[in-house]
C-alpha distance (Angstrom), angle and dihedral (degrees) to the residues before:
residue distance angle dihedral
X1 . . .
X2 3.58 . .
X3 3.59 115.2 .
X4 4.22 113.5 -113.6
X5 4.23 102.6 -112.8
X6 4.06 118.4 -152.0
X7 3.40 114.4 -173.4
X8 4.31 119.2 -154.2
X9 4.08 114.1 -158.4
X10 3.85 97.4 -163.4
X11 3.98 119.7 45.0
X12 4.00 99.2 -160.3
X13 3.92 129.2 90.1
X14 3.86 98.4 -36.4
X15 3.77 105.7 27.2
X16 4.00 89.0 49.7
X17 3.39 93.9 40.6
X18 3.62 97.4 56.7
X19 3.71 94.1 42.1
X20 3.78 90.7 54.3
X21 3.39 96.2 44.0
X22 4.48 97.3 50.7
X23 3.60 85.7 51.4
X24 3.55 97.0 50.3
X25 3.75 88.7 35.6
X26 3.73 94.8 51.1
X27 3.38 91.9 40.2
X28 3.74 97.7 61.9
X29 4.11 84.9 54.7
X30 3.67 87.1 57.6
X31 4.06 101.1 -102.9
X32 3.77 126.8 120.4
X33 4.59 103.4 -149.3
X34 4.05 118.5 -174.1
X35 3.88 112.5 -119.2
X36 3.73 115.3 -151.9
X37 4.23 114.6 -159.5
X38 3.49 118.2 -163.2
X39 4.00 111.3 -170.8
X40 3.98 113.2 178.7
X41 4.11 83.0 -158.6
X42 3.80 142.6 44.1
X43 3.47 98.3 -101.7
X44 3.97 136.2 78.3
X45 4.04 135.7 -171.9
X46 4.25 103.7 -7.1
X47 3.77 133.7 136.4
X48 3.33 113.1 -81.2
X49 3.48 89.3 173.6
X50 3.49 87.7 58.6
X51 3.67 103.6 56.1
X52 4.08 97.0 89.1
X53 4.21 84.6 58.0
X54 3.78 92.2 44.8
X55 3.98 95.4 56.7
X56 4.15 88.7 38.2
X57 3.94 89.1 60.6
X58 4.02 109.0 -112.4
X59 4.39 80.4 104.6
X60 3.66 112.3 72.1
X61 3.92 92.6 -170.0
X62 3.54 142.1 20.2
X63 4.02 85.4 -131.9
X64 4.10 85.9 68.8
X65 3.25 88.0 69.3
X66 3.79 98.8 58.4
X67 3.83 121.1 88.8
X68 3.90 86.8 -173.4
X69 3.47 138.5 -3.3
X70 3.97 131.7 -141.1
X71 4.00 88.8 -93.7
X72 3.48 95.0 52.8
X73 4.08 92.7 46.2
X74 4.14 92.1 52.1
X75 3.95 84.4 44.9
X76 3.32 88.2 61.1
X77 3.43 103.8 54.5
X78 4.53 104.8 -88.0
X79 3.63 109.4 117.7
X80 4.01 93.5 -137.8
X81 3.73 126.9 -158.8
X82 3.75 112.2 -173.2
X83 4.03 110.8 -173.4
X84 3.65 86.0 52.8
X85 4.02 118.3 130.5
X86 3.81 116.4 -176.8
X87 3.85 106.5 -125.8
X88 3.98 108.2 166.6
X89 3.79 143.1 9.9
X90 3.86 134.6 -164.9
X91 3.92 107.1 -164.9
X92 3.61 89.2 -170.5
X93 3.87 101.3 57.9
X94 4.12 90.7 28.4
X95 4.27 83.3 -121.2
X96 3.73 114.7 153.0
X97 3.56 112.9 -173.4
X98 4.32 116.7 -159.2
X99 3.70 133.1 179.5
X100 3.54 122.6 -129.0
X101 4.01 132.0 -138.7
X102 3.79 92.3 -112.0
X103 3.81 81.0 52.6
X104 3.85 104.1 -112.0
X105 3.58 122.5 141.3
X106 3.89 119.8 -118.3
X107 3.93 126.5 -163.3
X108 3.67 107.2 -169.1
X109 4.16 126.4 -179.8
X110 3.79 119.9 -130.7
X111 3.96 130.5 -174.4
X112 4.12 86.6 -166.1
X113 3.91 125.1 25.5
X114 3.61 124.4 -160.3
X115 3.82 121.0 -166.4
X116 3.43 116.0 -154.4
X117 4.09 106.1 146.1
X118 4.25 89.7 138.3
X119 3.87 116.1 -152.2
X120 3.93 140.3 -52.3
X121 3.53 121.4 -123.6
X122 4.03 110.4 -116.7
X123 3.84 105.9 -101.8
X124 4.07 115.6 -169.3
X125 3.65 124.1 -151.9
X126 3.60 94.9 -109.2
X127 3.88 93.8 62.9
X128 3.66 91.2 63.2
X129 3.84 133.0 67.3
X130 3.85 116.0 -125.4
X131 3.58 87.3 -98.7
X132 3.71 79.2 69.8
X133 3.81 84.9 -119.7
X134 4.40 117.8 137.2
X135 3.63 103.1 -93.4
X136 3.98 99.8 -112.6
X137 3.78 113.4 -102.4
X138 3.92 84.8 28.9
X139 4.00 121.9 91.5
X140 3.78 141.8 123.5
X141 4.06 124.8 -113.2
X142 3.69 99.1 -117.7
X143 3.96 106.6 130.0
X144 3.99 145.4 8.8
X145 4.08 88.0 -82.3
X146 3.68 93.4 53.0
X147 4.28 89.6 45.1
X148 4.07 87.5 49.4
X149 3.86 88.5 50.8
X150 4.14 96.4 41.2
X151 4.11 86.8 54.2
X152 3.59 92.8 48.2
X153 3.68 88.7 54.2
X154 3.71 101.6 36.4
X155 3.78 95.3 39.8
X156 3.99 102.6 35.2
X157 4.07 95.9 156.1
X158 4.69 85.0 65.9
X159 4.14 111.0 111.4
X160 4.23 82.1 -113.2
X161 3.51 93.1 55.7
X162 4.26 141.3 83.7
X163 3.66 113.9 -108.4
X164 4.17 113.5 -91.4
X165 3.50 129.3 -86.3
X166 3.48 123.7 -127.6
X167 3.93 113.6 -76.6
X168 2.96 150.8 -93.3
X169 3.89 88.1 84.2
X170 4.19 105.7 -163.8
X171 3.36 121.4 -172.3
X172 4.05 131.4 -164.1
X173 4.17 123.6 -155.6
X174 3.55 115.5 -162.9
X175 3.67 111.7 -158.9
X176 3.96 131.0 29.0
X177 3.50 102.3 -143.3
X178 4.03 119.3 109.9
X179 3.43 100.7 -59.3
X180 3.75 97.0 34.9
X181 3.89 90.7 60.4
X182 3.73 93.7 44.4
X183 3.87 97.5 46.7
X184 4.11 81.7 51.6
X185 3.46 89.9 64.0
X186 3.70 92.2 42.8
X187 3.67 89.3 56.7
X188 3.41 95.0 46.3
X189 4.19 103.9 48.2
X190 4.15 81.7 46.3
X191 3.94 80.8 65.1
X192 4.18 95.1 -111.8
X193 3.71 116.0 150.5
X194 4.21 89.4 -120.6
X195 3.64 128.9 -163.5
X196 3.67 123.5 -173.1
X197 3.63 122.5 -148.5
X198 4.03 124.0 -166.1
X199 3.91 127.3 173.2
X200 3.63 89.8 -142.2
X201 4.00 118.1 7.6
X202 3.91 138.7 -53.9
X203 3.67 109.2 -74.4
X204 3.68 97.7 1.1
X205 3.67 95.1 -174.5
X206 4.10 85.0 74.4
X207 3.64 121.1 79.3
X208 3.60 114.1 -85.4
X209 3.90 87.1 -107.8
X210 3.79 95.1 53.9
X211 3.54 91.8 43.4
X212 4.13 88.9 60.8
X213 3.39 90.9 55.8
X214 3.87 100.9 51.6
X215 3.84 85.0 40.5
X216 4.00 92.2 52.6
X217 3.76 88.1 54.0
X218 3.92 104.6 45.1
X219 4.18 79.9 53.0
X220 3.76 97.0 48.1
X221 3.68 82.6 58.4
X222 3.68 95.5 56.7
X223 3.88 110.1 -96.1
X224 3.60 114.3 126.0
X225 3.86 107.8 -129.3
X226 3.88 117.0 -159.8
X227 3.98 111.1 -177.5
X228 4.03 132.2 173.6
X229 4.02 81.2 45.0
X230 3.86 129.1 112.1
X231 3.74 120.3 -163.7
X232 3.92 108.8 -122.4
X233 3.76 103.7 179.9
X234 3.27 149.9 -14.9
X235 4.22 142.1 -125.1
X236 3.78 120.1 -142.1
X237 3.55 148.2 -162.1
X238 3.90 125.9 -93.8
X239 4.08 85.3 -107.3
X240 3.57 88.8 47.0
X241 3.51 111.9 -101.4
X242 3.51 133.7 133.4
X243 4.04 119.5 -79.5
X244 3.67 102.5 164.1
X245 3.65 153.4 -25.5
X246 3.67 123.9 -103.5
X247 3.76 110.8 -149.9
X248 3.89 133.0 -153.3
X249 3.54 96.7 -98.9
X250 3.62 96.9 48.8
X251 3.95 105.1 -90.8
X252 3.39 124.1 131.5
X253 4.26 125.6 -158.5
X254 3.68 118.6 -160.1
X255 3.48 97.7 -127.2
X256 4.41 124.2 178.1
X257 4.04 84.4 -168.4
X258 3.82 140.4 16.1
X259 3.83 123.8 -163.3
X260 3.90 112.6 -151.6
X261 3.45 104.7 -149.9
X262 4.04 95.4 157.3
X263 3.53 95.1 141.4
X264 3.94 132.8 -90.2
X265 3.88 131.3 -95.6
X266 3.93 126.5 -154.2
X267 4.11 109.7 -79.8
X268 3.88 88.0 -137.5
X269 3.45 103.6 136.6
X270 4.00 113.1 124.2
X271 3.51 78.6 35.1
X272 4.01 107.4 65.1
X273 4.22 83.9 27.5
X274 3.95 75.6 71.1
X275 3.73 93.8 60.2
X276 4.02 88.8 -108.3
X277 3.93 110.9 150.3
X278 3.61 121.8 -96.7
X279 4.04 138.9 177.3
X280 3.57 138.9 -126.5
X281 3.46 91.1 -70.0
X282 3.63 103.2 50.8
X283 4.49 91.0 -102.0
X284 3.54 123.1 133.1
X285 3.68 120.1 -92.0
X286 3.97 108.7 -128.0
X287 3.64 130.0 168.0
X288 3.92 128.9 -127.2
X289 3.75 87.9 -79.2
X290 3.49 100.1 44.1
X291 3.49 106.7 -103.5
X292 3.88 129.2 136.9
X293 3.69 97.4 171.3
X294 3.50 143.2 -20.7
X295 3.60 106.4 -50.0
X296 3.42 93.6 1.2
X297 3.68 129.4 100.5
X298 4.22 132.0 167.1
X299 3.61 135.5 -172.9
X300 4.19 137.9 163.7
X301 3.74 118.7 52.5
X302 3.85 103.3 -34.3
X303 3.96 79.8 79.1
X304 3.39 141.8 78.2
X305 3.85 127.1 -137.1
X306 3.36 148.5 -156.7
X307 3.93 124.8 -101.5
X308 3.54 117.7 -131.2
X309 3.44 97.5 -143.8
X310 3.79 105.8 32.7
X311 3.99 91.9 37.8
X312 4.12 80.8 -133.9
X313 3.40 133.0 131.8
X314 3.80 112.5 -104.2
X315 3.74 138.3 166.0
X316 3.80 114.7 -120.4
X317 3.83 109.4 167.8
X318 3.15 106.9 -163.0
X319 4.10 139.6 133.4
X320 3.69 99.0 -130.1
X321 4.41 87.6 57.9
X322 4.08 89.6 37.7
X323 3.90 90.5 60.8
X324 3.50 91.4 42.7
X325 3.22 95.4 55.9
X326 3.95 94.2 38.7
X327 4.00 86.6 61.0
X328 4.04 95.5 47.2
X329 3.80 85.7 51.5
X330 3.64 97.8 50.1
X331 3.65 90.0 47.2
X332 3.03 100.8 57.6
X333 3.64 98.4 46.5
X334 3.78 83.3 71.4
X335 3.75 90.1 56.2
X336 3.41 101.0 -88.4
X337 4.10 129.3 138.6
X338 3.91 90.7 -136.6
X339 4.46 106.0 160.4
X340 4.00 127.7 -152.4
X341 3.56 92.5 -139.1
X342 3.81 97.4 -153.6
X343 4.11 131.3 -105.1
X344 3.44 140.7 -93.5
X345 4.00 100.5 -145.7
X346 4.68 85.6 -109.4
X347 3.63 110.4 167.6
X348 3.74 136.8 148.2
X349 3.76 140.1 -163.4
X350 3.37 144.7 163.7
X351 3.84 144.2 -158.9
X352 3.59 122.6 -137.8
X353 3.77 123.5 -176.9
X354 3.87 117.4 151.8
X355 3.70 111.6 -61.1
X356 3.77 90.1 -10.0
X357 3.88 106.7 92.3
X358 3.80 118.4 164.0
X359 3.79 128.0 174.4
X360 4.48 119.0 -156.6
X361 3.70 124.3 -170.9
X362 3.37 148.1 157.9
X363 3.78 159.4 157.8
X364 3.26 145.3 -173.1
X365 4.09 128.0 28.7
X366 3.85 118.5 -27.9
X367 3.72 118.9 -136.9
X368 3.77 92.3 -95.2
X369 3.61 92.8 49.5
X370 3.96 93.4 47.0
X371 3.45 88.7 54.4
X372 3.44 99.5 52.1
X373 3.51 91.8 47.4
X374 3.62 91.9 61.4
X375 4.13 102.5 -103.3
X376 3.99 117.1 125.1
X377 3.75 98.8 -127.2
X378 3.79 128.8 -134.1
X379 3.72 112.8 -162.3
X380 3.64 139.8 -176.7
X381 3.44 138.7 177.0
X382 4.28 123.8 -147.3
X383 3.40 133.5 -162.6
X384 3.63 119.9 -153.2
X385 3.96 151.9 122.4
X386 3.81 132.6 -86.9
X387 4.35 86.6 -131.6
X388 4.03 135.6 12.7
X389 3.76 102.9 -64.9
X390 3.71 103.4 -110.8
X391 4.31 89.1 55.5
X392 4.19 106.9 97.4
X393 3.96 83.2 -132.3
X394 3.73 97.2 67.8
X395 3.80 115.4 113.5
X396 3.72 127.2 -168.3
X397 4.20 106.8 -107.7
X398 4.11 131.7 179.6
X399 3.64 113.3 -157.5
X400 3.57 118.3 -163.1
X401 3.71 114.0 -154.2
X402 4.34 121.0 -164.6
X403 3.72 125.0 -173.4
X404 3.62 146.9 152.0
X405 3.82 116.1 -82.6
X406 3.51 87.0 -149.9
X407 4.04 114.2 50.9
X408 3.76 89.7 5.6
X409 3.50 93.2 -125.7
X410 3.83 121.1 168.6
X411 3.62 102.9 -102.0
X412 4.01 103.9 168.3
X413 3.58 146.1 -13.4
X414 3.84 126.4 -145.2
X415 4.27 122.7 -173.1
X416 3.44 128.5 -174.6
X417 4.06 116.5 172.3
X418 3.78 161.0 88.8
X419 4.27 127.9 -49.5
X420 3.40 114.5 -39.8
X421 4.02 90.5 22.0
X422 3.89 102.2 105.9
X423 3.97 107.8 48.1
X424 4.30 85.7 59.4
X425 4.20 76.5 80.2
X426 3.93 84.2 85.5
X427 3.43 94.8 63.9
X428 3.76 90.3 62.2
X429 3.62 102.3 30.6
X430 3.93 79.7 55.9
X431 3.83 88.5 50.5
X432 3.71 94.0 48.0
X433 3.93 88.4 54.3
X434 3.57 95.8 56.1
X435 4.36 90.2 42.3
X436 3.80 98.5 -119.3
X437 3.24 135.4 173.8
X438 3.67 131.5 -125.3
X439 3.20 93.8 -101.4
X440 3.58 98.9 54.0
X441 3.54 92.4 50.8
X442 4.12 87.1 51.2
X443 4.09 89.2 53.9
X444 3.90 96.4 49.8
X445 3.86 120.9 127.3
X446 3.75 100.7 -120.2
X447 3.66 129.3 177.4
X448 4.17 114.7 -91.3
X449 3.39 122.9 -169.7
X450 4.43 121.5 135.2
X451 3.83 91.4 -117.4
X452 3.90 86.0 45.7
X453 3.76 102.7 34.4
X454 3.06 163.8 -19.3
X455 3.94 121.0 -94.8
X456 3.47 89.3 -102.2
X457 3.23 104.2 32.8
X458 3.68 115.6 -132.5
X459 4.11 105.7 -119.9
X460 3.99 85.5 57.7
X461 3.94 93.5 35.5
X462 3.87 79.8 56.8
X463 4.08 92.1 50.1
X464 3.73 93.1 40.1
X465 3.94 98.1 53.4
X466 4.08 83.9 42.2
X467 3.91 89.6 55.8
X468 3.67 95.0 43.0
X469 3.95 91.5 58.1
X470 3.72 90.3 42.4
């Protein structure tokens, strides 16, 4: 009997998890299946997410951030191939075709496929020489190999790095999404004079108000935040690397590095070339079970998914969703009628500089996106603190609160504040799963204690005050 192959392009939190989980899952029904991983680098299932933390100094090592390395995978029963780029695929004859490092061409069979090739970071012309080459001094923070070369940069006087160069050291972000606010306070703990640069505003997926607030805080603690701008160009060195940026407006800011942290966009390429479906954005379109067609399945941040709320497609990229999705994939190809049950757009950051110590999070729809989906929004912002005033732990904390005006559902959540601020985003996000109202959310039984708390605590003070104006 010939044994049932699945091959997995993409060995990091949803490729591995799906491979783990069908051979555990098939397993358990008594069947042994060979797992193919293809891995176009040299690195398998880390923390992407914790990359920006790694080059600031709260990681020791890079090998922290992996949950398992390319030993441990093969040990446990993947045959992995790192070097390996997906190039081709034939649907119809179940043929993937990969390139190897060496540079020889592959053509390997499959029975199921599971595309898992993540996301690209967003790379603009003028970050590359006409070569097409990165400017040196200029790169995104997208894997392990671009962490490595950020803390040899940012950190020059560490046994793995070259010795410094002459100060001052300035450093340039472009972008103020996630990454862009974290690598700013990487820049700035390593001691680099750091500027961040956004077209629009920093975290632009907050309401304009929240945003201000995050932004007054990351410039109280001495980054220099320059927004409604677009880099347009850049002026070099005589060897080439980067001297400064030239914005639209005519500026220019010395700069010895420049993080690109523009954003990412779904690395679907051989994929859609294959007549596979994709979005708006360029993700694959899977269903609840994974699937994309027969035989084929994808999950992580080459995909779009679908928005609780809205009922839209949307692309989320995000760990949490890609090992999800991993698990419902390798589920099911035991047999099983596992469901991705869609997102709610929940993330969380923070910004920590010295004494300056800020926590951002939502879920849910902002008031932009409610509107455009068609609600009438409600919205409500609430001062507060993290614990009863007179504990040392209590932190100021602004919850923003977004509804319908109509059936006064929850529609969003928004927080901007001190410790302990950010994680209260569950108690929403967990609200917005179940489709409450405010005034559900403003009756829950939440935990009080004054280190916690305050009596009323401040996600369902929020809610409350929302409901009573509604």
């Amino acid at each position: 009997m010939t044994t049932r192959r699945v091959v997995v392009v993409g060995a990091d939190a949803a490729g591995m998890s799906a491979a783990h989980q069908a051979i555990r899952a098939n397993r358990a029904r008594g069947e042994e299946i060979e797992v193919v991983a293809l891995e176009m680098t040299q690195d398998t299932s880390y923390s992407a997410c914790g990359l920006p933390y790694w080059v600031a100094g709260d990681v020791d090592d890079a090998d922290e951030l992996v949950a398992r390395s390319p030993e441990r995978h093969r040990e446990l029963g993947i045959d992995l191939r790192l070097g390996a780029t997906a190039t081709e695929l034939d649907v119809k004859d179940r043929k993937l075709t990969y390139r190897t490092s060496a540079g020889d061409t592959i053509r390997i069979g499959y029975d199921d496929l599971v595309i898992a090739t993540g996301a690209a970071p967003v790379i603009p012309d003028w970050a590359r020489t006409t070569e097409g080459a990165m400017v040196p001094g200029v790169r995104p923070l997208k894997d392990m190999t671009d962490g490595h070369a950020w803390l040899r940069t940012l950190n020059p006087t560490t046994s793995q790095a070259p010795a410094a160069s002459p100060s001052p050291r300035r450093g340039i972000v472009v972008g103020g999404g996630y990454v862009g606010v974290e690598m700013a306070e990487a820049m700035h703990r390593r001691g680099w004079e750091t500027t961040l640069i956004t077209r629009t505003r920093v975290m632009s997926n907050l309401d304009p108000d929240m945003s201000a607030r995050l932004e007054t805080v990351i410039e109280s603690a001495g980054v220099t935040v320059i927004g409604d701008t677009q880099v347009s160009e850049l002026r070099t060195h005589p060897d080439g690397s980067v001297a400064a940026a030239v914005t639209d407006d005519g500026t220019v800011y010395p700069a010895d590095a420049i993080v690109v942290a523009m954003g990412v966009r779904p690395a679907t390429g051989f994929a859609s070339l294959a007549g596979l479906p994709v979005g708006k954005t360029g993700g694959l379109l899977a269903d609840e079970s994974g699937r994309v067609a027969p035989g084929v399945w994808a999950a992580g941040d080459c995909c779009e998914v679908k928005h609780r709320v809205t009922g839209k497609w949307t692309f989320a990229p995000l760990g949490t969703h890609a090992n999800k999705q991993g698990k419902t994939i390798g589920e099911n190809l035991a047999g099983g009628e596992a469901r991705f049950q869609g997102v709610l757009g929940t993330a969380i950051t923070r910004f920590v500089a010295g004494d300056h110590h800020v926590e951002v999070a939502r879920t849910g729809l902002s008031t932009a996106e409610a509107e455009e989906a068609g609600f009438t929004v409600a919205s409500l912002v609430t001062e507060g603190r993290t614990a009863s005033g007179y504990m040392p732990e209590a932190s100021p904390i602004a919850v923003k609160v977004i509804a319908d005006a109509y059936s006064r559902r929850l529609m969003g959540m928004q927080i901007i504040g001190g410790r302990a601020a950010g994680k209260r985003i569950d108690t929403a996000a967990a609200s917005l799963w179940a489709g409450l109202s405010v005034d559900d959310l403003a009756s829950m039984d939440l935990a009080y204690a004054p280190p916690f708390a305050t009596v009323w605590e401040v996600v369902q003070l929020a809610a409350r005050r929302l409901a009573d104006r509604m």
